[in-house]
C-alpha positions in Angstrom: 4.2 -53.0 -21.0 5.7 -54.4 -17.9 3.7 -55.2 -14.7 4.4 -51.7 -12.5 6.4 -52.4 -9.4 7.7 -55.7 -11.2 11.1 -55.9 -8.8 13.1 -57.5 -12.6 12.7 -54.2 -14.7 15.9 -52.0 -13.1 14.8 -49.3 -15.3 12.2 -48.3 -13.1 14.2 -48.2 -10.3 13.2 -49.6 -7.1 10.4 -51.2 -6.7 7.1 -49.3 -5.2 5.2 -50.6 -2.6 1.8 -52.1 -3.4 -1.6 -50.9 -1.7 -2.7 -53.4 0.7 -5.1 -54.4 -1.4 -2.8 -55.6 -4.0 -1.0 -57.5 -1.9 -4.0 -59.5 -0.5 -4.9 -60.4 -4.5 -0.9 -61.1 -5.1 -1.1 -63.8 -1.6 -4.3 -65.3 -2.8 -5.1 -69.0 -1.9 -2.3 -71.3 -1.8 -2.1 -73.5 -5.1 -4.5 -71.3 -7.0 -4.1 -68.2 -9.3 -6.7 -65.5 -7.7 -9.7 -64.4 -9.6 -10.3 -60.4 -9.7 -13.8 -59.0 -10.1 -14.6 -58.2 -13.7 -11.7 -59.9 -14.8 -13.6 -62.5 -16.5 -11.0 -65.1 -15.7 -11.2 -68.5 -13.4 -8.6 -69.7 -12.0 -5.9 -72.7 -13.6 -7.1 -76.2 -12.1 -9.9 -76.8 -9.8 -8.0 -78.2 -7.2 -4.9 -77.5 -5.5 -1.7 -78.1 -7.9 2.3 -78.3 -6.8 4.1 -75.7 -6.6 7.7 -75.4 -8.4 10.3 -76.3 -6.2 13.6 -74.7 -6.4 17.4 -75.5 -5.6 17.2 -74.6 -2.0 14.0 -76.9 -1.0 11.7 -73.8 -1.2 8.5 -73.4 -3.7 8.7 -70.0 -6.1 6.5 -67.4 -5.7 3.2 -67.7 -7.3 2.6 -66.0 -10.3 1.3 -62.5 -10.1 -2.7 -62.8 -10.6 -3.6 -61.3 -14.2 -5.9 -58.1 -14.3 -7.8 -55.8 -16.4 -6.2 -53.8 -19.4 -2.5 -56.2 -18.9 -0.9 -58.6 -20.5 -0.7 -62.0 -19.2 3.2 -62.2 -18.4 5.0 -65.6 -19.4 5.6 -67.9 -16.2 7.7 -66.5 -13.9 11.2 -68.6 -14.4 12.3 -70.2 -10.8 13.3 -67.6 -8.3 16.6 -66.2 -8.1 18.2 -64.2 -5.7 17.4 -60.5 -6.5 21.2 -59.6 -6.9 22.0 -62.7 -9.0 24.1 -62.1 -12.0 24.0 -64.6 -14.8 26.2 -65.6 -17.1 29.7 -66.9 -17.5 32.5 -66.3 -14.7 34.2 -63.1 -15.6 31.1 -61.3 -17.5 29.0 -59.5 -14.7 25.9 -57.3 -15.5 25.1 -53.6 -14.7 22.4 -51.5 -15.4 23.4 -48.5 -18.3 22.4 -47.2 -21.0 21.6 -50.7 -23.0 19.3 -51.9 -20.3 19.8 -54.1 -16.8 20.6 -57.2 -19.7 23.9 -55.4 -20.7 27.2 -56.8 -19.8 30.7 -55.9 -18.8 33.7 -57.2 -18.6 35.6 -57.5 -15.3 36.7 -54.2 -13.9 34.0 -51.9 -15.4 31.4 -50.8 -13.6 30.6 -49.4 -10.3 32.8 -50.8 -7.3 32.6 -51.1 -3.7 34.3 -49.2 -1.2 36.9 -52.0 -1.0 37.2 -52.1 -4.9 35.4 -55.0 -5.5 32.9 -55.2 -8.3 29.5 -55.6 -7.1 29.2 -59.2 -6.8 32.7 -59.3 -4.3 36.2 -60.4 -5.2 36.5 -62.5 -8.6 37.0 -66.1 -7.4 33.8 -65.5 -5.2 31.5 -64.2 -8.0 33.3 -66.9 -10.1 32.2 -69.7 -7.3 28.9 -68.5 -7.1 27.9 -68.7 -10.7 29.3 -72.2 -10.7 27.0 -72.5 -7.8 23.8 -71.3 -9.0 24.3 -72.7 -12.3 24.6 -76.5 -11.2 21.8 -75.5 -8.6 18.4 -77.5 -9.3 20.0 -79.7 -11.8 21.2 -83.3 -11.1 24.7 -83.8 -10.6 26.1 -84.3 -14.4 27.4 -87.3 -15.3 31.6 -88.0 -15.8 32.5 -86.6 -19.1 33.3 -89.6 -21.3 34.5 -90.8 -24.8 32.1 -93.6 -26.8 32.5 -96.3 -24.6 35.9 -94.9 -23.1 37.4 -93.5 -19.8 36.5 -90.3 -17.9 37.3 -87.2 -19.4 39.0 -84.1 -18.2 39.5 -80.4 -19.2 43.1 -81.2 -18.5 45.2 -81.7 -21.1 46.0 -85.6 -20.1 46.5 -88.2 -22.4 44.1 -90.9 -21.8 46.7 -93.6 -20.7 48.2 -91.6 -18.6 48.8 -93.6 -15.2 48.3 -90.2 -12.9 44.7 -89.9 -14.5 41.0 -89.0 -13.4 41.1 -93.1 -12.5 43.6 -93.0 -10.3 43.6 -89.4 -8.3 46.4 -90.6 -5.6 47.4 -88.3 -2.7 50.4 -86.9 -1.7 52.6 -83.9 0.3 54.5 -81.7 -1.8 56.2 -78.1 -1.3 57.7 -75.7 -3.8 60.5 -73.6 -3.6 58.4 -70.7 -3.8 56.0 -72.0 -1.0 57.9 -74.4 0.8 55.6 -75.2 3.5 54.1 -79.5 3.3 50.6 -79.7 2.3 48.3 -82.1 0.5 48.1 -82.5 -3.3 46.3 -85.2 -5.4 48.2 -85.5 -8.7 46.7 -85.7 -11.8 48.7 -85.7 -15.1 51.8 -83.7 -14.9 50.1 -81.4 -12.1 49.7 -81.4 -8.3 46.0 -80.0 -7.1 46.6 -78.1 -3.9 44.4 -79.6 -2.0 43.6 -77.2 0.8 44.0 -74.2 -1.5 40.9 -75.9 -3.2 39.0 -76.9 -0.7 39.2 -73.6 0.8 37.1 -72.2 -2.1 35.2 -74.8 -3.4 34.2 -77.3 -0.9 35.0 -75.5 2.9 33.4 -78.5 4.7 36.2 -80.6 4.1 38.6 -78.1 4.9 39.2 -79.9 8.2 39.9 -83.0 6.6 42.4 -82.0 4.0 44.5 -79.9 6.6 47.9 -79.6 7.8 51.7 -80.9 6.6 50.4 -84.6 5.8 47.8 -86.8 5.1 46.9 -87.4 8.5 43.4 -85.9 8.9 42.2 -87.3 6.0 43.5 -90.8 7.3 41.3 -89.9 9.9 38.8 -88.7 8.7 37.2 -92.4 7.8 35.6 -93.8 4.9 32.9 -91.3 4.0 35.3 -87.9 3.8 37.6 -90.4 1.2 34.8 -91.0 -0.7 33.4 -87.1 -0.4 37.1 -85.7 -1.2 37.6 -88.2 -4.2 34.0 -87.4 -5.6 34.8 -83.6 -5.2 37.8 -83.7 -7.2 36.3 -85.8 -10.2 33.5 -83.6 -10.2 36.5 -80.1 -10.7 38.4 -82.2 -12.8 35.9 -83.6 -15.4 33.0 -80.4 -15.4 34.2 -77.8 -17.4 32.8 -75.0 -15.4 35.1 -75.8 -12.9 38.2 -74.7 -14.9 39.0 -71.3 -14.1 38.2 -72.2 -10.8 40.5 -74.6 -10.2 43.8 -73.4 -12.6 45.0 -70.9 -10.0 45.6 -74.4 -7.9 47.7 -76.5 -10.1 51.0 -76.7 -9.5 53.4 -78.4 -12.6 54.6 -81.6 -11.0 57.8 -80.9 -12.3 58.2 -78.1 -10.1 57.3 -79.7 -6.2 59.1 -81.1 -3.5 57.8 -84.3 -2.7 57.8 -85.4 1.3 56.9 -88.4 3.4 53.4 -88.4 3.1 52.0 -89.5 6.5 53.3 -89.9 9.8 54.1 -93.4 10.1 52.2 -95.1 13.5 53.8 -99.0 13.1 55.4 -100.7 10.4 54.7 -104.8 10.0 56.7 -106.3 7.1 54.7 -110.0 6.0 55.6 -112.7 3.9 52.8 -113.6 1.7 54.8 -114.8 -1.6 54.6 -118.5 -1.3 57.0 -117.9 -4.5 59.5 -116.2 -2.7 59.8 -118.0 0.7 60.0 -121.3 -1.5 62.8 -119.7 -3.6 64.3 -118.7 -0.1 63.4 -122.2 1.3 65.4 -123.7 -1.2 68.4 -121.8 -1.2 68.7 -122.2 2.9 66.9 -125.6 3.3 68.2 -127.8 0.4 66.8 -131.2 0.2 63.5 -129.8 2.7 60.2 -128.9 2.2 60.7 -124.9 1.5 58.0 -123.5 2.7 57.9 -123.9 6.7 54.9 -126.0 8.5 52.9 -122.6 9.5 53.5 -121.0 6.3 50.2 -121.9 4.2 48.2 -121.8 7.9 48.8 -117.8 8.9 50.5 -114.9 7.0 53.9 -114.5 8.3 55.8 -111.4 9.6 57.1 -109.5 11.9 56.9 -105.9 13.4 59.7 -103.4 11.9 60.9 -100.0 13.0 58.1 -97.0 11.9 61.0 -94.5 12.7 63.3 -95.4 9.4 60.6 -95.2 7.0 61.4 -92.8 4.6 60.1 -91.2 1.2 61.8 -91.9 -2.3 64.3 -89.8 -3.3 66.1 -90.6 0.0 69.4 -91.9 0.2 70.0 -95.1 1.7 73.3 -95.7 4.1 74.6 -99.3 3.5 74.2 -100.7 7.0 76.7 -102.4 9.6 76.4 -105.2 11.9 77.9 -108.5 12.9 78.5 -110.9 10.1 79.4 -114.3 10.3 81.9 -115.8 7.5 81.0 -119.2 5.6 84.5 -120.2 7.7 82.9 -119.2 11.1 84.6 -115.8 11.5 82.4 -113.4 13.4 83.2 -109.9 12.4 81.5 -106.0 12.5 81.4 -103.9 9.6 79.5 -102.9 6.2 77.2 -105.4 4.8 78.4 -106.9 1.9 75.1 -108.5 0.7 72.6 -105.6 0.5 69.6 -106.5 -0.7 66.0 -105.3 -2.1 62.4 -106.2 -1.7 59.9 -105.2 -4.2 56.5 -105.0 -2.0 53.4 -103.5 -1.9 52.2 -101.5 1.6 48.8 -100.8 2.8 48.3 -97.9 4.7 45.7 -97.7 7.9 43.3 -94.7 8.0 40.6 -95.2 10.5 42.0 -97.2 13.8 40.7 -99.6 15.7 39.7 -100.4 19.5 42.3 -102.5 21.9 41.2 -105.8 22.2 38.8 -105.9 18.8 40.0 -107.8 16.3 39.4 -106.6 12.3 37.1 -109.2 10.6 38.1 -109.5 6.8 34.7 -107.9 6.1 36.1 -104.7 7.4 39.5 -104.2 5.2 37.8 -101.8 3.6 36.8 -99.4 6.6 40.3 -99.5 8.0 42.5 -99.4 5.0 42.9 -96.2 3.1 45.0 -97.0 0.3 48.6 -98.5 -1.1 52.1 -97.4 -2.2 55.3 -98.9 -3.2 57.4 -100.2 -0.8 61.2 -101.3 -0.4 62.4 -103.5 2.2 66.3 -102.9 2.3 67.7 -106.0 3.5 71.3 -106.1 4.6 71.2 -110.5 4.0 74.7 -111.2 6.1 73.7 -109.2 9.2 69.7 -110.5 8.9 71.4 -114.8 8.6 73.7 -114.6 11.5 70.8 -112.5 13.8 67.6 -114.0 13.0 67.0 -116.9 14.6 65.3 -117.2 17.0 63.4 -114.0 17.3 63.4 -113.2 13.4 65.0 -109.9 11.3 66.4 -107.2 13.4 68.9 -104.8 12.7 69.3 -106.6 8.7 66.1 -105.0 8.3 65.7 -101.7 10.8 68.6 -99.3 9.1 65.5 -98.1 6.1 62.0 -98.9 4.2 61.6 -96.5 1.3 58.0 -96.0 0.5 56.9 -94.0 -2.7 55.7 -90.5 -2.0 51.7 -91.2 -3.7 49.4 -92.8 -1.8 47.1 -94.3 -4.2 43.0 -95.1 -2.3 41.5 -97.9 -2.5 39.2 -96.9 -4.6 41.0 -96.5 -7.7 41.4 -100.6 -7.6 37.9 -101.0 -7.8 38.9 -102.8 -11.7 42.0 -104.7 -10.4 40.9 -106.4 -7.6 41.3 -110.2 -8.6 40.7 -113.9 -7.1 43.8 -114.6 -5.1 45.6 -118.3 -5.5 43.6 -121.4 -4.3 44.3 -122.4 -1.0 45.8 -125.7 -1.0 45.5 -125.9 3.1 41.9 -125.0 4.4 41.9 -121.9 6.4 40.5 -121.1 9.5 37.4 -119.0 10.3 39.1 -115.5 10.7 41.3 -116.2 7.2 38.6 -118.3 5.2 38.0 -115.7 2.3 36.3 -118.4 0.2 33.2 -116.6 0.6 33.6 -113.0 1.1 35.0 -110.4 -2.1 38.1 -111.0 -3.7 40.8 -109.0 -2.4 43.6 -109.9 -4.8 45.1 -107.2 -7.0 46.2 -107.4 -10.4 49.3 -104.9 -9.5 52.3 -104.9 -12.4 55.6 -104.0 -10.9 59.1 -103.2 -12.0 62.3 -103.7 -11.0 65.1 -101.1 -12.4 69.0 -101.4 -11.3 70.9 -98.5 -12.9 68.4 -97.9 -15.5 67.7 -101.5 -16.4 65.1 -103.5 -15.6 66.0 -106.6 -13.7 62.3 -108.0 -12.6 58.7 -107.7 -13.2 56.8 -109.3 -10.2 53.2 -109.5 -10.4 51.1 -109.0 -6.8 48.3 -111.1 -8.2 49.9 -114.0 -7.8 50.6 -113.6 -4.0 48.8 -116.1 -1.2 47.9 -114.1 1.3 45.8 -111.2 0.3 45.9 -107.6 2.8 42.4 -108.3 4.2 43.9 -111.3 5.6 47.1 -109.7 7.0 45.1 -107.4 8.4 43.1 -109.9 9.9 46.0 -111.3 10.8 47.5 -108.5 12.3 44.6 -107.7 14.9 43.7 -111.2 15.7 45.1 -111.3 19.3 43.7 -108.0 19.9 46.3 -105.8 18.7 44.5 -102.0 17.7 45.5 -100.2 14.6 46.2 -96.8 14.3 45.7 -94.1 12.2 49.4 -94.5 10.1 50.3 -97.7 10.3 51.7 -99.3 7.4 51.7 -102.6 6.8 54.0 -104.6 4.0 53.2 -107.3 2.1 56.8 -108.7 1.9 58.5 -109.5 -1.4 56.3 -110.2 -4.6 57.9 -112.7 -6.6 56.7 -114.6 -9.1 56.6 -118.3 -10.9 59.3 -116.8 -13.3 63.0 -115.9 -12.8 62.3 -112.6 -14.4 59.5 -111.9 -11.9 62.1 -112.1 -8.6 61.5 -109.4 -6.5 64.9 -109.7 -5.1 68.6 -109.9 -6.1 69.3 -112.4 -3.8 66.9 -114.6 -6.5 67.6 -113.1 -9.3 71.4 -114.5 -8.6 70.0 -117.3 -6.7 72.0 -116.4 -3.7 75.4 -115.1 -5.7 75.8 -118.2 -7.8 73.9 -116.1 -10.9 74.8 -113.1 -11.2 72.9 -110.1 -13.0 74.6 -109.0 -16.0 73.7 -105.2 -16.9 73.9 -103.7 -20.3 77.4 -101.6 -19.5 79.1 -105.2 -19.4 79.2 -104.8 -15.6 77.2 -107.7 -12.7 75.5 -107.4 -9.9 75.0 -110.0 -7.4 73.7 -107.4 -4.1 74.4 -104.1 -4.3 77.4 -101.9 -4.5 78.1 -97.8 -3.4 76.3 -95.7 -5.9 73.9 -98.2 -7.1 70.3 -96.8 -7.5 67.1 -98.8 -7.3 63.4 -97.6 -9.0 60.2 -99.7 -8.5 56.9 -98.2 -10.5 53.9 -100.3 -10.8 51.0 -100.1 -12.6 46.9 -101.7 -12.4 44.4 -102.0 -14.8 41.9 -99.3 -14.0 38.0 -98.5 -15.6 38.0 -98.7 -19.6 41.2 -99.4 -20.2 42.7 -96.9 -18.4 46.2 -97.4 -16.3 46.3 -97.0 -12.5 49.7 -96.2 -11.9 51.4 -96.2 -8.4 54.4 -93.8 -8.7 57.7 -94.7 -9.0 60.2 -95.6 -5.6 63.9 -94.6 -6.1 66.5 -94.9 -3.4 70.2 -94.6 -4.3 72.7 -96.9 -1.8 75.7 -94.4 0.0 78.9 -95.6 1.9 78.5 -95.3 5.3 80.5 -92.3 7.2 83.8 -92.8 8.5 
């Protein structure tokens, strides 16, 4: 027999209103079950005991006092809202002729006036459940094989580089919803971000917004972390499925766009591979490397307006050119070049006049992507000295569309070169976290690969061109994008240039259709990828960068 006017037994309808009476028994002392007269009965524990504490901070109601001619009723199980509906998303219950336990698929059962069932519009009864069920529970840990990577529900292959590891950010559009938003790719799919966040995390809404990555730049450390942990957590819990399917877009079907408004563009210098190789192609029979070179990270400011995403096509450049015979002429560039480089881009900014200590990379920088320097080599020799690149540089940088955060490089950061030249205060990294990266690029021209540089073997790591970079003073904005320059290395297949690979037109490339290369001819096109080694031997991978070289209009 149930306790009369128990509020969980729907068959009796609603539930009556005790006598006063009662309810002064029901409230009894805090901590203690109350005793009835004649029920022969002392109360559980002499003292005062805790109370259950539930999801939302609260205790549960005390159990209902026993009395004469009743049953004891088993604990009360931690409260729930009184129109709480368990069970998995898309079974609700209703009250019928099988009892208040019965269930129903969606679409039986009485509806509201606006046709909803009676917990409210799918997704939202779907979202709740997911709610209440990981309510009062700690946060589960990443699904995993033995001793492997993180898991997914997603059908991704555990090696692929666009996996739970990596989680890099982008803008994409579709043709059937054009508009630019932010996605996070994982596997062959795009999450739509705001879509998501809409639903399933509405305080980071803010963050998330808009055609690019900008507020999330913004937004600071704390909101990258927050948005990454939120999108492990849908990715890897499987209650989270349903949920999250209606905002997967296949990859193979968006428009990728520039991903953030670009503030400033610096372009370094911090292969002491390649400015040797350079050194010794311009400076035969002298030291290579420049006497400032092992003291600061070179570079120089380039033009934020010409950035553009991969895909785009790159107009071969004019400009004055000087001839080996002295001939100064205008037109085309016949020496267009490449540089394979790696770009750090700036989320929070800084104040005018405060320089960015190394210890602070990490609050300023929000992540990388691929970067490619075009480099028209004629019009760059005869222009830069004395103030250094100009227009050989200005015409384009192609970036790739993912930005991938910091904090999928957690397992590639690396000890960068020793210093051969002590540093001073502002640079010395001797004693602060490594901030080399083990980061695999390569090189493709036409379809064949040409170079594999590797970034681990560069001298000046990006906590130190940023440094660098702020030492007089110089704020940082939100967008700025700073370039580590070209990553060559000790090997002449790890030239991240054509000017070395030919070693200045005396080499040329040969490619398998029988054809060479020294720069770059009309209709060539250019892809850098890259990959890291992430957690458990997964892959971080980087994207891929693909530009395509066009005559310029007549």
């Amino acid at each position: 027999m149930a306790v009369p006017g128990d509020h969980r037994d729907a068959r009796r309808g609603p539930a009556r209103r005790r006598p006063a009476s009662q309810d002064q028994d029901r409230r009894g002392t805090r901590g203690r079950v109350p005793v009835r007269a004649g029920a022969g009965r002392r109360s559980l524990g002499g003292g005062a005991r805790r109370h259950r504490v539930q999801a939302h901070g609260r205790p549960a109601r005390p159990d209902p006092a026993p009395r004469p001619g009743h049953r004891v009723r088993a604990p009360r199980l931690p409260e729930r809202h009184p129109g709480h509906r368990s069970g998995p998303p898309g079974l609700r219950h209703r009250a019928g002729p099988g009892g208040p336990g019965r269930r129903t698929r969606r679409g039986g059962g009485r509806r509201d006036r606006r046709g909803h069932g009676q917990g409210g519009p799918a997704p939202f009864r779907q979202l709740r459940h997911v709610q209440r069920q990981r309510a009062g529970r700690r946060p589960a840990a990443l699904r995993t094989s033995l001793g492997g990577p993180v898991l997914t529900w997603l059908d991704v292959p555990a090696d692929h580089p666009f996996g739970v590891a990596t989680l890099p950010y982008g803008v994409f559009g579709t043709p059937a919803d054009p508009h630019p938003r932010v996605g996070v790719a994982i596997g062959d799919w795009i999450i739509d971000l705001p879509a998501a966040v809409r639903r399933l995390a509405p305080q980071l809404a803010a963050a998330v917004a808009g055609p690019s990555l900008d507020a999330l730049l913004a937004a600071g450390p704390h909101a990258w972390s927050e948005v990454r942990a939120q999108v492990t957590t849908w990715l890897t819990d499987e209650v989270y499925r349903d949920l999250l399917a209606g905002d997967l877009v296949p990859a193979r079907d968006a428009v990728l766009h520039l991903p953030f408004t670009v503030a400033d563009y610096v372009d370094f210098y911090a292969s002491e591979n390649h400015a040797t190789n350079l050194g010794r192609m311009f400076r035969p029979g002298q030291d290579p490397l420049t006497p400032n070179w092992k003291h600061l990270p070179i570079g120089y400011h380039g033009r934020a307006g010409t950035v553009v995403v991969s895909g785009t096509d790159v107009v071969r450049p004019s400009g004055q050119r000087r001839s080996p015979d002295g001939e100064i002429s205008f037109g085309p560039s016949q020496r267009l070049d490449i540089e394979a480089e790696l770009g750090f881009v700036v989320g929070t900014p800084s104040t005018l006049g405060r320089p960015v200590d190394l210890a602070a990379f990490g609050e300023h920088v929000f992540g990388v992507c691929l970067v490619n320097d075009w480099s028209a080599r004629d019009i760059q020799a005869w222009e830069y000295v004395p103030l250094g690149p100009f227009l050989g540089k200005s015409f384009a940088t192609s970036i790739s569309p993912w930005v991938v955060p910091m904090a999928a490089l957690d397992h590639a950061r690396v000890t960068p070169p020793a210093r051969t030249v002590p540093l001073l205060p502002y640079l010395d990294d001797a004693q602060s976290p490594p901030w080399g990266l083990d980061v695999h690029l390569e090189v493709r021209l036409n379809g064949h690969v040409v170079s594999r540089p590797e970034f681990a073997g560069m001298y000046w790591t990006g906590a130190q061109m940023l440094a660098h970079l702020t030492a007089n003073g110089a704020s940082l904005r939100t967008g700025d994008l700073y370039a580590s320059g070209t990553i060559s290395g000790e090997r002449p297949d790890q030239r991240g240039s054509l000017i070395e690979l030919c070693w200045g037109g005396e080499d040329p490339i040969k490619l398998p259709d029988g054809s060479t290369r020294t720069f770059l001819e009309d209709g060539d096109e250019v892809v850098i990828t890259a990959t890291a080694p992430g957690p458990s031997g997964t892959v971080i991978g980087l994207g891929e960068l693909r530009g395509r070289v066009v005559s310029p209009p007549c």
